[in-house]
KEPA-192767 format. One record per residue: x negated, y negated, z of N, C-alpha, C, O, CB in turn. Coordinates in steps of 0.001 Angstrom, whole numbers. Atoms other than C-alpha are relative to their C-alpha. Glycine has a CB too. Example, Ala and Ser with C-alpha at 12.3 -4.5 7.8 and 13.67 -1.06 7.14 Angstrom:
BEGIN
<r n_X="-890" n_Y="1190" n_Z="0" ca_X="-12300" ca_Y="4500" ca_Z="7800" c_X="-900" c_Y="-1200" c_Z="0" o_X="-1936" o_Y="-1181" o_Z="665" cb_X="992" cb_Y="-27" cb_Z="1246"/>
<r n_X="820" n_Y="1190" n_Z="-60" ca_X="-13670" ca_Y="1060" ca_Z="7140" c_X="770" c_Y="-1090" c_Z="730" o_X="261" o_Y="-2198" o_Z="899" cb_X="-414" cb_Y="-462" cb_Z="-1415"/>
***
This chain:
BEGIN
<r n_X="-821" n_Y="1181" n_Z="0" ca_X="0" ca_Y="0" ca_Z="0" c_X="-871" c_Y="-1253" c_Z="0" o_X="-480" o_Y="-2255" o_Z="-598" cb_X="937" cb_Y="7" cb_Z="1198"/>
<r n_X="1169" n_Y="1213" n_Z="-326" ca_X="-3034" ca_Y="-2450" ca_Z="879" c_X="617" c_Y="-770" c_Z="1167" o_X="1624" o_Y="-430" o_Z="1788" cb_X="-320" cb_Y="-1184" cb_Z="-1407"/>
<r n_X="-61" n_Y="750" n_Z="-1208" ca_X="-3084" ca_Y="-5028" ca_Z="3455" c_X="885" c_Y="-1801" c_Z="-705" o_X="445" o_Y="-2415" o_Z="-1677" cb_X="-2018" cb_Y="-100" cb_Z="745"/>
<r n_X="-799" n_Y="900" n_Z="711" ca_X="-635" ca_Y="-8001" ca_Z="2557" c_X="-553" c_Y="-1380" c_Z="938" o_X="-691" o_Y="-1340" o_Z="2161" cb_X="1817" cb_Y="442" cb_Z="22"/>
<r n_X="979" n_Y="855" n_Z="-311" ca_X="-2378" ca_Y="-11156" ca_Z="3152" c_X="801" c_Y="-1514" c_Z="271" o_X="268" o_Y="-2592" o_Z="536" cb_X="-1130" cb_Y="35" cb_Z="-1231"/>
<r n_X="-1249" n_Y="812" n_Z="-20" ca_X="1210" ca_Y="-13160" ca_Z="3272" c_X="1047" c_Y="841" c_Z="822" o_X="1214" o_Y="2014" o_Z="488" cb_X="541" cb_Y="-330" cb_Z="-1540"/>
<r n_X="-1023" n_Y="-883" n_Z="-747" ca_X="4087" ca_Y="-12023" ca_Z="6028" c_X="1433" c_Y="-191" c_Z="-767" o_X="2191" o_Y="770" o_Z="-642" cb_X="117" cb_Y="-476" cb_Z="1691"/>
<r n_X="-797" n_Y="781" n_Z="484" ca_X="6727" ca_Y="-13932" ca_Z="4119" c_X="1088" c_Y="860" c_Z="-834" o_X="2308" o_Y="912" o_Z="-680" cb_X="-757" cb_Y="-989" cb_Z="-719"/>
<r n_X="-716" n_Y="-881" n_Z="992" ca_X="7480" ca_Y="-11364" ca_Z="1118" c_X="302" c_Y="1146" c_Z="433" o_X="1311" o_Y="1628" o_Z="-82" cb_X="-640" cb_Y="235" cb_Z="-1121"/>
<r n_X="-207" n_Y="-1212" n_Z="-1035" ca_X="7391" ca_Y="-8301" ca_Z="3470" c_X="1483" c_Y="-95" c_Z="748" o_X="2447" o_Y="663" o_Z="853" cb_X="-1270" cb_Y="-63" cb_Z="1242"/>
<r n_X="-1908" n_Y="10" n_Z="-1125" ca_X="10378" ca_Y="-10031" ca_Z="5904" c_X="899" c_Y="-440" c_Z="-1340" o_X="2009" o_Y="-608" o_Z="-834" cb_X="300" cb_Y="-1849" cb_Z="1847"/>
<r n_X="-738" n_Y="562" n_Z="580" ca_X="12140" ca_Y="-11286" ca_Z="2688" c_X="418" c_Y="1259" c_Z="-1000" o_X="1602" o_Y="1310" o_Z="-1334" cb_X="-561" cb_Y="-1288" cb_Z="-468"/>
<r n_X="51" n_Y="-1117" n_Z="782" ca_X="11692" ca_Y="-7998" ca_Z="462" c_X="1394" c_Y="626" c_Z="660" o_X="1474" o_Y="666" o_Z="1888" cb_X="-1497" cb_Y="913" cb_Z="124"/>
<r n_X="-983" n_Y="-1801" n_Z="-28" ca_X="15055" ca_Y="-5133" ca_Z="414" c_X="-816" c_Y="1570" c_Z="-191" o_X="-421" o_Y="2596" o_Z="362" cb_X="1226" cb_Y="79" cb_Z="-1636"/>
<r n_X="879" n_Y="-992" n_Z="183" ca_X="12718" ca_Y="-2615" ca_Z="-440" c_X="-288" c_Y="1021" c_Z="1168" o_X="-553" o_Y="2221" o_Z="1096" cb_X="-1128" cb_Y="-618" cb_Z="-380"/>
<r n_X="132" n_Y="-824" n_Z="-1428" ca_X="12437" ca_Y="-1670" ca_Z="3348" c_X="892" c_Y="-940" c_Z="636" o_X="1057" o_Y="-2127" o_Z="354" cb_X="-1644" cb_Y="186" cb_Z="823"/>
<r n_X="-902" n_Y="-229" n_Z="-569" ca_X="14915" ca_Y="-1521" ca_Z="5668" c_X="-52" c_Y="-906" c_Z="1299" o_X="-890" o_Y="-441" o_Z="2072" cb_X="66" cb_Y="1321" cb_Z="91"/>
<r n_X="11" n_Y="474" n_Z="-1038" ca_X="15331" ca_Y="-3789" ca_Z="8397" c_X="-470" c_Y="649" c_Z="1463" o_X="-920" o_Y="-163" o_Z="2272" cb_X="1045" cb_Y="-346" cb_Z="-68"/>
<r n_X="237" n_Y="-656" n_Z="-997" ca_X="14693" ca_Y="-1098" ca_Z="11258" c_X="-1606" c_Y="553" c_Z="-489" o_X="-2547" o_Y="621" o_Z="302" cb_X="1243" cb_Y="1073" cb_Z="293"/>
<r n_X="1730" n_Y="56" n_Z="484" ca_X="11291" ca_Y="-298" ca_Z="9086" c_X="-716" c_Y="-880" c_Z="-155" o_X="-1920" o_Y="-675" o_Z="-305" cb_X="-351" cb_Y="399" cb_Z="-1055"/>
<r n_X="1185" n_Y="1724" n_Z="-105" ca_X="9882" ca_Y="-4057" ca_Z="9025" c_X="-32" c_Y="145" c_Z="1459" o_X="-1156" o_Y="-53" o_Z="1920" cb_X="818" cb_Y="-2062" cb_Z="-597"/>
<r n_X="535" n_Y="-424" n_Z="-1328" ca_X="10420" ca_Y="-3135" ca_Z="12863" c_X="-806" c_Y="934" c_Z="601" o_X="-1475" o_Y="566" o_Z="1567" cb_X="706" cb_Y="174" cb_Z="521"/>
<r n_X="527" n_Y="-1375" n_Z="-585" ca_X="9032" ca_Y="63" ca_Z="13751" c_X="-1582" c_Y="-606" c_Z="-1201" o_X="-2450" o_Y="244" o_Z="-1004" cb_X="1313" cb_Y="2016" cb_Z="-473"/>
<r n_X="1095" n_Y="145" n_Z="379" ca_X="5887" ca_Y="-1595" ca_Z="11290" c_X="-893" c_Y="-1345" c_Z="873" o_X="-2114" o_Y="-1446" o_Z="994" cb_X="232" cb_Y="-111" cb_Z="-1470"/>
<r n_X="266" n_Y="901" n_Z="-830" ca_X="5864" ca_Y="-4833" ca_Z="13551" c_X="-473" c_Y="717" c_Z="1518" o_X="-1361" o_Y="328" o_Z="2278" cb_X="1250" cb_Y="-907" cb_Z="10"/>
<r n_X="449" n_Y="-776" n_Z="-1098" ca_X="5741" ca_Y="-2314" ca_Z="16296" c_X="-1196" c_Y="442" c_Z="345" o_X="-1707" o_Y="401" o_Z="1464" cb_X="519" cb_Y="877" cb_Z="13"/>
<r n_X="1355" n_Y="-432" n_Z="-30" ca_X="2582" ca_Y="-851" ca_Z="15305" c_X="-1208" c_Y="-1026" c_Z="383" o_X="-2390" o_Y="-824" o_Z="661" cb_X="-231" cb_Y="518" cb_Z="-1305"/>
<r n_X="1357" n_Y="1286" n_Z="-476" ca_X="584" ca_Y="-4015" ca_Z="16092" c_X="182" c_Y="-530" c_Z="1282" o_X="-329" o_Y="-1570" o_Z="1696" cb_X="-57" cb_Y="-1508" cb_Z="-978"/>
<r n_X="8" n_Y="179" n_Z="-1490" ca_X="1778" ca_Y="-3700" ca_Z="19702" c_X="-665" c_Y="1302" c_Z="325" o_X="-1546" o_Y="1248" o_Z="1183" cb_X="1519" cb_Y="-229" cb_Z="746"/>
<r n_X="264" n_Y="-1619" n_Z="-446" ca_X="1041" ca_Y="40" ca_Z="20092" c_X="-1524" c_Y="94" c_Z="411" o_X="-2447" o_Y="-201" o_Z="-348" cb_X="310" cb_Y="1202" cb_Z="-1392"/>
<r n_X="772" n_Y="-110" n_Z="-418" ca_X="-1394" ca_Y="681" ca_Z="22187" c_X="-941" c_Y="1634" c_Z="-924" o_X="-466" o_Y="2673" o_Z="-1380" cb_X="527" cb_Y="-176" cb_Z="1410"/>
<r n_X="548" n_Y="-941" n_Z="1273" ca_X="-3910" ca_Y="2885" ca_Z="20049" c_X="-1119" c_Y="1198" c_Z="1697" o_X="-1537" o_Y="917" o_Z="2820" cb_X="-1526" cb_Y="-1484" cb_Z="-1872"/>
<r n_X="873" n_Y="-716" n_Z="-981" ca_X="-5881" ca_Y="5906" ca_Z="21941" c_X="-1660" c_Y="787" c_Z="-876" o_X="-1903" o_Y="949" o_Z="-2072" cb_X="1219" cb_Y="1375" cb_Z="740"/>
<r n_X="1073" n_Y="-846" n_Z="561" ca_X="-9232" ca_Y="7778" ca_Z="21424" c_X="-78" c_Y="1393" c_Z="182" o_X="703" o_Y="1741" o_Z="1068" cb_X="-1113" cb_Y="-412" cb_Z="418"/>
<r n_X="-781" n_Y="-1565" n_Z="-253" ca_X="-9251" ca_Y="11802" ca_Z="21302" c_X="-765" c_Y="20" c_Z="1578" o_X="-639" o_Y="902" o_Z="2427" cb_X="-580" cb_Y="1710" cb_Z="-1417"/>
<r n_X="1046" n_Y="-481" n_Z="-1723" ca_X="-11558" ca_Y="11544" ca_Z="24661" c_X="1203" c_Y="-260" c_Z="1375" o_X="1219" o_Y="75" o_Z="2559" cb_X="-1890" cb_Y="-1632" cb_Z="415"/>
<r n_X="-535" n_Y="52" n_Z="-1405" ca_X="-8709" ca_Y="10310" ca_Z="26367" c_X="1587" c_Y="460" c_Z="106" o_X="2485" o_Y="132" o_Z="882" cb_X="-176" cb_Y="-1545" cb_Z="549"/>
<r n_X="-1476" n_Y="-1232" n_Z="-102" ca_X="-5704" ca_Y="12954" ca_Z="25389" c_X="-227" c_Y="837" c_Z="146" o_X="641" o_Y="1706" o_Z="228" cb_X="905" cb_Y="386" cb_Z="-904"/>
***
């Protein structure tokens, strides 16, 4: 997909689903882990 370098056309796009521009906004809260510590 690449890295979109504008937020604008992403929230304005139909293409994805209102509950999927969330659950992708989500990911840049998500706390991320390393395998050493599961």
């Amino acid at each position: 997909m690449g890295i979109p370098t504008d937020i604008k056309p992403f929230v304005t796009t139909k293409l994805i689903s209102p509950l999927g521009k969330l659950r992708a906004g989500l990911d840049l809260l998500k706390k991320t882990y390393s395998n050493a510590e599961r």
